[in-house]
Biopython code that builds the backbone (N, CA, C, O; Angstrom):
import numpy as np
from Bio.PDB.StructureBuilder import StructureBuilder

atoms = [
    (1, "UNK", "N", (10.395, 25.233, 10.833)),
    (1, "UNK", "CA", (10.553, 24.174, 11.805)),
    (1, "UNK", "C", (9.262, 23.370, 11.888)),
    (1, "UNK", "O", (8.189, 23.969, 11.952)),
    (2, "UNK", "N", (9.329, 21.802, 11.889)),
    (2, "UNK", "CA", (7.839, 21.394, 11.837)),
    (2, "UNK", "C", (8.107, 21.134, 13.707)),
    (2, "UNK", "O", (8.950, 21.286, 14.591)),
    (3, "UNK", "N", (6.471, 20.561, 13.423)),
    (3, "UNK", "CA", (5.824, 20.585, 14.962)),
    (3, "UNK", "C", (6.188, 19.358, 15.163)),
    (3, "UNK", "O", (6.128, 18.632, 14.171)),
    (4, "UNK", "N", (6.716, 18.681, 16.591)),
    (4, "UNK", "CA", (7.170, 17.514, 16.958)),
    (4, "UNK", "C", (5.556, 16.892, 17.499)),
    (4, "UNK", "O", (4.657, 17.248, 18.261)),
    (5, "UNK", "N", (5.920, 15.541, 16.400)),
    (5, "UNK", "CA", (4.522, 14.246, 16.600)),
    (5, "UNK", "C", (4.968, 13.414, 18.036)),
    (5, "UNK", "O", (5.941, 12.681, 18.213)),
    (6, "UNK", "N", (4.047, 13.750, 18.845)),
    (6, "UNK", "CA", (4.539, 13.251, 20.302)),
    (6, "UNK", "C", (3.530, 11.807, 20.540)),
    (6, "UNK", "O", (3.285, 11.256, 21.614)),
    (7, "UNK", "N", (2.982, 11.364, 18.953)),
    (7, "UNK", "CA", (1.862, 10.149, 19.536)),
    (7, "UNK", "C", (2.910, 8.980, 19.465)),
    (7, "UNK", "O", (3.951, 8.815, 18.828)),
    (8, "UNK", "N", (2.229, 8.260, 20.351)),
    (8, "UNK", "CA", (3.065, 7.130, 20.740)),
    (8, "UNK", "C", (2.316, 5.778, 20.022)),
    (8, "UNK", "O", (2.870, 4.739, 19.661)),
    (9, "UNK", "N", (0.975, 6.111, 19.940)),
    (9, "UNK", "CA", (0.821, 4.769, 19.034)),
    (9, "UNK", "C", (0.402, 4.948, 17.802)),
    (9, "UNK", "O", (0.138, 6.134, 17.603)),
    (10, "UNK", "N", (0.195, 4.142, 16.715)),
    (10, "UNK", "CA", (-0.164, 4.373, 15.486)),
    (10, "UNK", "C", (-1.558, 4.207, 15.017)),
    (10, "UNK", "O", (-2.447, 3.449, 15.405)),
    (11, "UNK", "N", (-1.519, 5.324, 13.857)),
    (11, "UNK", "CA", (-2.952, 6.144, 14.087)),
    (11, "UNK", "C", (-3.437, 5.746, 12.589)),
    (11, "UNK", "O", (-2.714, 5.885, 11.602)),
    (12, "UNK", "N", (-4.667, 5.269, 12.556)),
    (12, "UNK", "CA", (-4.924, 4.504, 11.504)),
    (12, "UNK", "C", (-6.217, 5.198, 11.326)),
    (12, "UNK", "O", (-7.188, 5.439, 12.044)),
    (13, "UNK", "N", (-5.693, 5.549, 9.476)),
    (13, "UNK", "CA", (-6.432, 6.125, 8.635)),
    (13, "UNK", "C", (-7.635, 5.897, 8.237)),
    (13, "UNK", "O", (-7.972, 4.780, 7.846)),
    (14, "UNK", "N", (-8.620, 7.134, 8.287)),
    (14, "UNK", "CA", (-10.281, 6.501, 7.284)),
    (14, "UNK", "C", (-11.190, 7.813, 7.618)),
    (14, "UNK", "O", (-10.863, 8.928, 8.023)),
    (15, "UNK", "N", (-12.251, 7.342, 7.347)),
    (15, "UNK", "CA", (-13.026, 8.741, 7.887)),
    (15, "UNK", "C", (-14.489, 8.342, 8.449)),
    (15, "UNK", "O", (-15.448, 7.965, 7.775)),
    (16, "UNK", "N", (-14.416, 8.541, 10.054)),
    (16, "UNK", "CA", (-15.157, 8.357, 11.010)),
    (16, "UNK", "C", (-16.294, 9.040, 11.186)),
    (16, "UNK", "O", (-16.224, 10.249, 10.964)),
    (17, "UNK", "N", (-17.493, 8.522, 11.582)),
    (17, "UNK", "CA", (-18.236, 9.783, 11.793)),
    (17, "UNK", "C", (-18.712, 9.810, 13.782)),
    (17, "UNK", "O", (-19.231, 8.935, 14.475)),
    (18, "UNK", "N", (-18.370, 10.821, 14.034)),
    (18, "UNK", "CA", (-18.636, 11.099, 15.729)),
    (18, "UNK", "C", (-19.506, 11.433, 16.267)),
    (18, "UNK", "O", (-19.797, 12.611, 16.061)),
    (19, "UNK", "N", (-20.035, 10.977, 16.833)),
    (19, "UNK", "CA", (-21.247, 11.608, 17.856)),
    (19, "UNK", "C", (-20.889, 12.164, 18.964)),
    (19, "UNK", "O", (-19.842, 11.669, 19.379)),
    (20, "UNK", "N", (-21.347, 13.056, 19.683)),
    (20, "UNK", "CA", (-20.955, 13.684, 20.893)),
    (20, "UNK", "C", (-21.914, 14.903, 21.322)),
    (20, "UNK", "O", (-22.318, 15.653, 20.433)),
    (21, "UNK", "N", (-22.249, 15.099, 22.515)),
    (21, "UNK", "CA", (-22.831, 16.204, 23.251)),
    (21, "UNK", "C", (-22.355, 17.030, 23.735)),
    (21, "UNK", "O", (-21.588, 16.757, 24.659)),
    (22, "UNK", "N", (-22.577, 18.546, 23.339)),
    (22, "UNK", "CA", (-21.915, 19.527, 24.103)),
    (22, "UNK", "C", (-22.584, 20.645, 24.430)),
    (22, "UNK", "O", (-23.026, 21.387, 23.552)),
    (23, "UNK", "N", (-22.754, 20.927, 25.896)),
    (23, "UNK", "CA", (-23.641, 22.211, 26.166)),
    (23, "UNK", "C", (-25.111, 21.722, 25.976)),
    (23, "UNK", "O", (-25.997, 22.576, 25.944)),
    (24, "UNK", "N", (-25.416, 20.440, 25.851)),
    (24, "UNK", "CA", (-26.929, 19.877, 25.880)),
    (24, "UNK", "C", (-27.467, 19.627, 23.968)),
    (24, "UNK", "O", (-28.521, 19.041, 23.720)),
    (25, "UNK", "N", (-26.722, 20.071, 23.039)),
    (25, "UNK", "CA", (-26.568, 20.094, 21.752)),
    (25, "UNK", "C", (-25.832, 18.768, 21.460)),
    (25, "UNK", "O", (-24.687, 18.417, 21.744)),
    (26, "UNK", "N", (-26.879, 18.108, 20.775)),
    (26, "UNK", "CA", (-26.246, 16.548, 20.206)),
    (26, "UNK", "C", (-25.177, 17.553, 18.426)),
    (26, "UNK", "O", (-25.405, 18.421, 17.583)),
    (27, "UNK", "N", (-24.180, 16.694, 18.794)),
    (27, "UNK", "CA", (-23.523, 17.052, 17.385)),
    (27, "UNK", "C", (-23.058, 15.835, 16.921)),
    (27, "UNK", "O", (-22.751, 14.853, 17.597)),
    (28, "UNK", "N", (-23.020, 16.005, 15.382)),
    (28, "UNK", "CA", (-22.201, 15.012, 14.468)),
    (28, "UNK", "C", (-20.910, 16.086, 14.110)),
    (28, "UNK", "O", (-20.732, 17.303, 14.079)),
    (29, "UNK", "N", (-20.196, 14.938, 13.881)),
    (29, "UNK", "CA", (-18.666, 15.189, 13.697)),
    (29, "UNK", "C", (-18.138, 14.274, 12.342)),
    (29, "UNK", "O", (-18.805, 13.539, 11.613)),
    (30, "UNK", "N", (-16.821, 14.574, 12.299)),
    (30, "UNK", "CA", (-15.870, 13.478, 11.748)),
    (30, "UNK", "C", (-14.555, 13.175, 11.643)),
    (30, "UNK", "O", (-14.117, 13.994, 10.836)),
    (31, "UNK", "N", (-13.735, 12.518, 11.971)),
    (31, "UNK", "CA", (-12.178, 12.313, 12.318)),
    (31, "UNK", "C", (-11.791, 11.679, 11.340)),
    (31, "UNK", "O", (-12.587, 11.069, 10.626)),
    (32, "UNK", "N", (-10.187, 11.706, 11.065)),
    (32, "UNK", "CA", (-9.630, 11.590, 9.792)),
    (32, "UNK", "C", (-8.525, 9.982, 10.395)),
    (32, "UNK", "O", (-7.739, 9.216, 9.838)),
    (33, "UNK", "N", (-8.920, 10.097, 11.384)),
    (33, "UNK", "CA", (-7.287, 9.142, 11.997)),
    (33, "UNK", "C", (-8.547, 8.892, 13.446)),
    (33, "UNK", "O", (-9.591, 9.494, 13.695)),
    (34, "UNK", "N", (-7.927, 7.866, 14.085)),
    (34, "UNK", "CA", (-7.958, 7.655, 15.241)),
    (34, "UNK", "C", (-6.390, 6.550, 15.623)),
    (34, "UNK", "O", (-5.592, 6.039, 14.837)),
    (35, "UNK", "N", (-6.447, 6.511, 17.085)),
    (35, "UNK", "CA", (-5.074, 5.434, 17.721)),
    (35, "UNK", "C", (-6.188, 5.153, 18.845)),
    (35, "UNK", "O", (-7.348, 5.563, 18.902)),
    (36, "UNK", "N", (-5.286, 4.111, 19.945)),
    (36, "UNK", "CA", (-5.765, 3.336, 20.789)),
    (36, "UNK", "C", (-5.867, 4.500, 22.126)),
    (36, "UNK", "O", (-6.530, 4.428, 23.161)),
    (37, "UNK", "N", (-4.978, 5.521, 21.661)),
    (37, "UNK", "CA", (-5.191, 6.540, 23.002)),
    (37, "UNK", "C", (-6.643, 7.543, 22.976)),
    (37, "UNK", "O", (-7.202, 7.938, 23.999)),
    (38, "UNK", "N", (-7.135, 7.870, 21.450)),
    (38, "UNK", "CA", (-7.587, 9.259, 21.214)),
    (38, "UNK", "C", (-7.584, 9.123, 19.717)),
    (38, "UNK", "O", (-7.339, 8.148, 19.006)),
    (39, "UNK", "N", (-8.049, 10.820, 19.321)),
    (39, "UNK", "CA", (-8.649, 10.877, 18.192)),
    (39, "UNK", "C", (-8.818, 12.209, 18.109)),
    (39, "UNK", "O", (-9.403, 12.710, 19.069)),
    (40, "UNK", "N", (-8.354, 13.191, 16.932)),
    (40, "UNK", "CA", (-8.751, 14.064, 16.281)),
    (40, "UNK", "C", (-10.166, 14.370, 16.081)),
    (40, "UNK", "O", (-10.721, 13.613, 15.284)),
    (41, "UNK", "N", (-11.061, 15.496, 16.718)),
    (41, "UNK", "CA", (-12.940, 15.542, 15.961)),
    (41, "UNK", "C", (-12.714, 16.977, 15.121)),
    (41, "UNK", "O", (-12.588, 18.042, 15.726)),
    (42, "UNK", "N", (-12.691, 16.920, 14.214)),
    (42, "UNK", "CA", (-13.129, 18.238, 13.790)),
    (42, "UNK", "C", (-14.662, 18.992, 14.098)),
    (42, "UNK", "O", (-15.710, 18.363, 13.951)),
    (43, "UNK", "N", (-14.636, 20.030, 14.421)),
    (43, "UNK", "CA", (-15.746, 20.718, 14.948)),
    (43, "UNK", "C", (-15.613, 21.904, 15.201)),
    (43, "UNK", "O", (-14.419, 22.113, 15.419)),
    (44, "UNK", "N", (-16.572, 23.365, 15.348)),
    (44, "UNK", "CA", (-16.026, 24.598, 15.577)),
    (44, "UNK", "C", (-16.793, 24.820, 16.973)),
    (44, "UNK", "O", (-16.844, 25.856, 17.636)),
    (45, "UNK", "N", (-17.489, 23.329, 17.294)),
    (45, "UNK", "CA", (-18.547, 23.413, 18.700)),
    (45, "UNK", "C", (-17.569, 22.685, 20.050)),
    (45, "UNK", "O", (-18.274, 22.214, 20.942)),
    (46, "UNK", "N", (-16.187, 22.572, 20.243)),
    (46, "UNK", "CA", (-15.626, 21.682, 20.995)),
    (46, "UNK", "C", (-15.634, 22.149, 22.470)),
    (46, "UNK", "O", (-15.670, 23.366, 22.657)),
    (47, "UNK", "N", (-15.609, 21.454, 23.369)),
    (47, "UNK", "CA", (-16.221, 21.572, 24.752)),
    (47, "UNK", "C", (-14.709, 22.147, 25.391)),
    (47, "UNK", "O", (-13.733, 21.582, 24.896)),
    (48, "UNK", "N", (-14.440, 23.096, 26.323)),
    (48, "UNK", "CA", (-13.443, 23.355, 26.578)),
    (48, "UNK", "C", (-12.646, 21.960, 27.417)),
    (48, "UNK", "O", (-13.078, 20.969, 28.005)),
    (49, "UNK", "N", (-11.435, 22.436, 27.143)),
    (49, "UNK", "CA", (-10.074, 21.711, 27.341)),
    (49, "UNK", "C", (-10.439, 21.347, 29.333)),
    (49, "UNK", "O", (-10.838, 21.997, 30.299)),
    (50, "UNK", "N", (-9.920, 19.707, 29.001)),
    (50, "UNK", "CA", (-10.248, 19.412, 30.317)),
    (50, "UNK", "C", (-11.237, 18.248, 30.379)),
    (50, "UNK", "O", (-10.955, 17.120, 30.783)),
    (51, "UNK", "N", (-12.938, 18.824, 29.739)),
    (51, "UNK", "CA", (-14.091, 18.285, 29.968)),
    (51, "UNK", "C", (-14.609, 17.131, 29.160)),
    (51, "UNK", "O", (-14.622, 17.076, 27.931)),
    (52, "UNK", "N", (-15.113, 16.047, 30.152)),
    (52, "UNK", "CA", (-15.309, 14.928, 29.342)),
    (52, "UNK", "C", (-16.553, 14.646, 29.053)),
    (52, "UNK", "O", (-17.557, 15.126, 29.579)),
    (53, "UNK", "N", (-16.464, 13.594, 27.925)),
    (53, "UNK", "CA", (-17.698, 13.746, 26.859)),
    (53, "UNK", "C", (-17.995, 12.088, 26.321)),
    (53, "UNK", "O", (-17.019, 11.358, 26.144)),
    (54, "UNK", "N", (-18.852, 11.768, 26.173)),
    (54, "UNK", "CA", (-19.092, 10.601, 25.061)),
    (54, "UNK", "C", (-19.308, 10.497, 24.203)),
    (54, "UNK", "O", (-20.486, 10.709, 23.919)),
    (55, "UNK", "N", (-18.400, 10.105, 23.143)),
    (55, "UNK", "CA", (-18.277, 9.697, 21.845)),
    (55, "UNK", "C", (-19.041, 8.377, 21.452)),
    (55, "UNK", "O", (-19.009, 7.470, 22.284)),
    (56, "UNK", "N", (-19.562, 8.219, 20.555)),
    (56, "UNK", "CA", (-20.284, 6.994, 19.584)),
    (56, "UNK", "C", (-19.579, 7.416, 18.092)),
    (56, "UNK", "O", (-19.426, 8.526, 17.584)),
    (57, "UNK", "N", (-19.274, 6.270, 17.686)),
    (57, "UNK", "CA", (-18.969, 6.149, 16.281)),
    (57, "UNK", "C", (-19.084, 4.313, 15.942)),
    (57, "UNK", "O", (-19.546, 3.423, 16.655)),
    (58, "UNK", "N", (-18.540, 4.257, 14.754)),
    (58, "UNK", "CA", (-18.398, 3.126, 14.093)),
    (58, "UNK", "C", (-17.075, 2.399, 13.733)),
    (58, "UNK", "O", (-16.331, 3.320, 13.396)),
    (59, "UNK", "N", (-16.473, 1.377, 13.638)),
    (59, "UNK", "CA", (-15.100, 1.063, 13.123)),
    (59, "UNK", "C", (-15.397, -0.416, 12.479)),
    (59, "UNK", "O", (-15.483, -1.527, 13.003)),
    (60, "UNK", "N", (-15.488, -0.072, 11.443)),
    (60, "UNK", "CA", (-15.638, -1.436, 10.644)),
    (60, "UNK", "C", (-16.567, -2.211, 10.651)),
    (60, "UNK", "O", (-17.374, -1.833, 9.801)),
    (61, "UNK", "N", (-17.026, -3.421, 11.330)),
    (61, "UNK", "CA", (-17.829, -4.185, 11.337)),
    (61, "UNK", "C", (-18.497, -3.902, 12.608)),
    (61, "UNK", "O", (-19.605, -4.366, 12.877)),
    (62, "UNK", "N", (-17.761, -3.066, 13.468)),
    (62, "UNK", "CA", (-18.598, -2.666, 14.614)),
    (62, "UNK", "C", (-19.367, -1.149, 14.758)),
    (62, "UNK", "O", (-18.846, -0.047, 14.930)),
    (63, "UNK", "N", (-20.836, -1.522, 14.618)),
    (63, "UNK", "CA", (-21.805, -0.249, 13.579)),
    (63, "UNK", "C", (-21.577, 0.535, 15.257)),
    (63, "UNK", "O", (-21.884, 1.722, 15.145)),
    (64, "UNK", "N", (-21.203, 0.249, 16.503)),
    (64, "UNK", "CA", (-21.429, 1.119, 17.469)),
    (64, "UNK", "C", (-20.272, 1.253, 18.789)),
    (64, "UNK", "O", (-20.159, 0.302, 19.563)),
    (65, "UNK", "N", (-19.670, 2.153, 18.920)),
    (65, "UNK", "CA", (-18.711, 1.917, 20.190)),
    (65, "UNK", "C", (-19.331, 3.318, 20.429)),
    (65, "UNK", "O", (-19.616, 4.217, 19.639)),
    (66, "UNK", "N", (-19.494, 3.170, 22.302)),
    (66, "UNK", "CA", (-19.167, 4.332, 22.912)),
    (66, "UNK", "C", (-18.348, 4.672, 23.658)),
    (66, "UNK", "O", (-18.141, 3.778, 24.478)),
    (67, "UNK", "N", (-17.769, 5.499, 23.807)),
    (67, "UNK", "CA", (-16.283, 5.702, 24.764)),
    (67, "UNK", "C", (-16.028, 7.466, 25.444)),
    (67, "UNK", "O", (-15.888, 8.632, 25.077)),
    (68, "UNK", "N", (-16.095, 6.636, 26.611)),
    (68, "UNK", "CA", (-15.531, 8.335, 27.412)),
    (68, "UNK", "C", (-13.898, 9.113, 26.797)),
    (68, "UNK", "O", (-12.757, 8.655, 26.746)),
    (69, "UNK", "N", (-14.318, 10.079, 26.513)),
    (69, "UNK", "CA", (-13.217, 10.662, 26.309)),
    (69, "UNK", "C", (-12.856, 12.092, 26.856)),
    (69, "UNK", "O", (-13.814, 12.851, 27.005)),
    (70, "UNK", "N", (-11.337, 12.666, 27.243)),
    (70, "UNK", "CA", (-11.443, 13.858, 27.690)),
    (70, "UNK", "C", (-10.453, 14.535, 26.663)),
    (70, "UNK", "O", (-9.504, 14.185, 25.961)),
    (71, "UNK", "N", (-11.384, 16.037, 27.022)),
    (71, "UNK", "CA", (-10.772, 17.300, 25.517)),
    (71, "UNK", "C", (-9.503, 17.368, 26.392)),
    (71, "UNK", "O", (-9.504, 17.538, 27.611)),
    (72, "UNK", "N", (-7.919, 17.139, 25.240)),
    (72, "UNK", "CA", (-7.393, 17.564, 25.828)),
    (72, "UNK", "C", (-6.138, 18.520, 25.400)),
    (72, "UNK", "O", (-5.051, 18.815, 25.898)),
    (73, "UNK", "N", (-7.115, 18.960, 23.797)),
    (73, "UNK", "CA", (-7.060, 20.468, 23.445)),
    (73, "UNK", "C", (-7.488, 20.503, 22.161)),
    (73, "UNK", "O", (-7.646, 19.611, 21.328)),
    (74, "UNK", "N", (-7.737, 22.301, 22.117)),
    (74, "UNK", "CA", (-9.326, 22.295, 21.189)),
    (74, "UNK", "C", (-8.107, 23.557, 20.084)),
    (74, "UNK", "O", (-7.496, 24.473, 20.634)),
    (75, "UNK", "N", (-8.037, 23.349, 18.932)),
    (75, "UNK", "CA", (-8.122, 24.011, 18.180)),
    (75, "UNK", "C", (-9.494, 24.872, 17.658)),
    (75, "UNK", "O", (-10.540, 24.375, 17.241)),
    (76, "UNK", "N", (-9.079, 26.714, 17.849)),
    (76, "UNK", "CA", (-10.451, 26.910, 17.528)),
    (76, "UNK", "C", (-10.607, 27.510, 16.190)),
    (76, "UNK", "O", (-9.629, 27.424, 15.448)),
    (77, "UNK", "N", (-11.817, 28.191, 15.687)),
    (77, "UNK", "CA", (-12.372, 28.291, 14.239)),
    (77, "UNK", "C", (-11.901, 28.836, 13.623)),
    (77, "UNK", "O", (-11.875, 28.624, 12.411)),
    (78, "UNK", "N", (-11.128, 30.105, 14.412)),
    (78, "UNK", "CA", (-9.832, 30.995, 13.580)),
    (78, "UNK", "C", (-8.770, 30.534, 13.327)),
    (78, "UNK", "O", (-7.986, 30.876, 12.441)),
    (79, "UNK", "N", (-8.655, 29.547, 14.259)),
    (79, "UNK", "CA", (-7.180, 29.122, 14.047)),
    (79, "UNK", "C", (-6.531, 28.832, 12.739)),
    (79, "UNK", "O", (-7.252, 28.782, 11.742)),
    (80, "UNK", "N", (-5.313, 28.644, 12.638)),
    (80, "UNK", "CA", (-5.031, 28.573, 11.341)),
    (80, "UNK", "C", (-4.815, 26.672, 10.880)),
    (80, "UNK", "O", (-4.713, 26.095, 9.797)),
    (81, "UNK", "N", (-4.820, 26.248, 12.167)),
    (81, "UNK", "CA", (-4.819, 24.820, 11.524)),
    (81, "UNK", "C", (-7.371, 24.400, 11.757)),
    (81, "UNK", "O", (-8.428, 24.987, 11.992)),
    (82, "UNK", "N", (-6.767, 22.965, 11.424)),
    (82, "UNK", "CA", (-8.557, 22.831, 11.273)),
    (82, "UNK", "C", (-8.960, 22.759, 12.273)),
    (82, "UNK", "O", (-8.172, 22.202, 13.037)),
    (83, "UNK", "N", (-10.431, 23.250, 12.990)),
    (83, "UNK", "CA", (-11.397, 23.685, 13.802)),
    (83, "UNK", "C", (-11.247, 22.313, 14.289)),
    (83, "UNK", "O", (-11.045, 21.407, 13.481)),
    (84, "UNK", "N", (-11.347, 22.037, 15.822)),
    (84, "UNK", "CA", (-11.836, 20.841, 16.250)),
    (84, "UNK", "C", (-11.048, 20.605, 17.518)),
    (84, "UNK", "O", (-10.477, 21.496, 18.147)),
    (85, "UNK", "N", (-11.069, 19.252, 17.855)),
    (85, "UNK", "CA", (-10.393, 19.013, 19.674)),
    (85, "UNK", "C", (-9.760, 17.619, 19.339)),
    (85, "UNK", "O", (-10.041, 16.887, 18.391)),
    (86, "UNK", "N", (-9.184, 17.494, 19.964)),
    (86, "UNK", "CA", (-7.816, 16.720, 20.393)),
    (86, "UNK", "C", (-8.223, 16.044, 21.727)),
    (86, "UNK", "O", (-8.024, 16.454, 22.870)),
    (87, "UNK", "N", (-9.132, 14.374, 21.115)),
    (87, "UNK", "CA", (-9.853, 14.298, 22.845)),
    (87, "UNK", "C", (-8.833, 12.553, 23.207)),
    (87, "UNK", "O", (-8.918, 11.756, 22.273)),
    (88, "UNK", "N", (-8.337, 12.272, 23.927)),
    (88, "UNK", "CA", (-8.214, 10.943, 24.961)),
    (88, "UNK", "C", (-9.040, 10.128, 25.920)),
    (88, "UNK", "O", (-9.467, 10.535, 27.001)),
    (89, "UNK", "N", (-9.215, 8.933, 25.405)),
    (89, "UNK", "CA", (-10.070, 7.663, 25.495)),
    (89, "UNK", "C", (-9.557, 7.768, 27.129)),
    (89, "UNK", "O", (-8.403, 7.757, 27.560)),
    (90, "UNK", "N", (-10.872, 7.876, 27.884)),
    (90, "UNK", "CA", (-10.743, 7.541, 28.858)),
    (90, "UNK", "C", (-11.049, 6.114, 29.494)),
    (90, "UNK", "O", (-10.825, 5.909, 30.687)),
]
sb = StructureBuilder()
sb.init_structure("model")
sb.init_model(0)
sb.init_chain("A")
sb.init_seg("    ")
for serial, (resi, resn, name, xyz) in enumerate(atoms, 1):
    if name == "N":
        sb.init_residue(resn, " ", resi, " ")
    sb.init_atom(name, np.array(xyz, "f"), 0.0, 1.0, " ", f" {name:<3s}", serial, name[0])
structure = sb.get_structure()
């Protein structure tokens, strides 16, 4: 049985690189997709579910966006799909 895709807007392909703080630890990241709601980070450092964070990255001609976002669920390192969080543009 596959897993039902519950995104509502369309999620456009490339490969991002993320900035974000967690626990006082600056980390780099990188996402495979983003949409206008949120964005996939892969990471095995993701802040628990709930807690919000600021993201910096790049999209094209624009070398800088920052944007509040909240985790609002973290795949973790064992898991069997890839390490990382599931965060929404606040």
């Amino acid at each position: 049985m596959t897993k039902v895709d519950r995104r509502v807007s369309k999620r456009i392909l490339g490969k991002y690189e993320i900035n974000f703080i967690n626990e006082g630890d600056y980390l780099i990241s990188f996402s495979k997709d983003i949409s206008v709601d949120g964005m996939f980070i892969q990471t095995e450092n993701a802040p628990p579910v709930g807690e919000l964070t600021k993201l910096t990255f790049s999209i094209g001609d624009i070398e800088q966006v920052s944007v509040d976002a909240k985790v609002v669920w973290v795949n973790q390192p064992d898991a069997t799909a890839d390490p990382g969080m599931g965060v929404q543009f606040v």
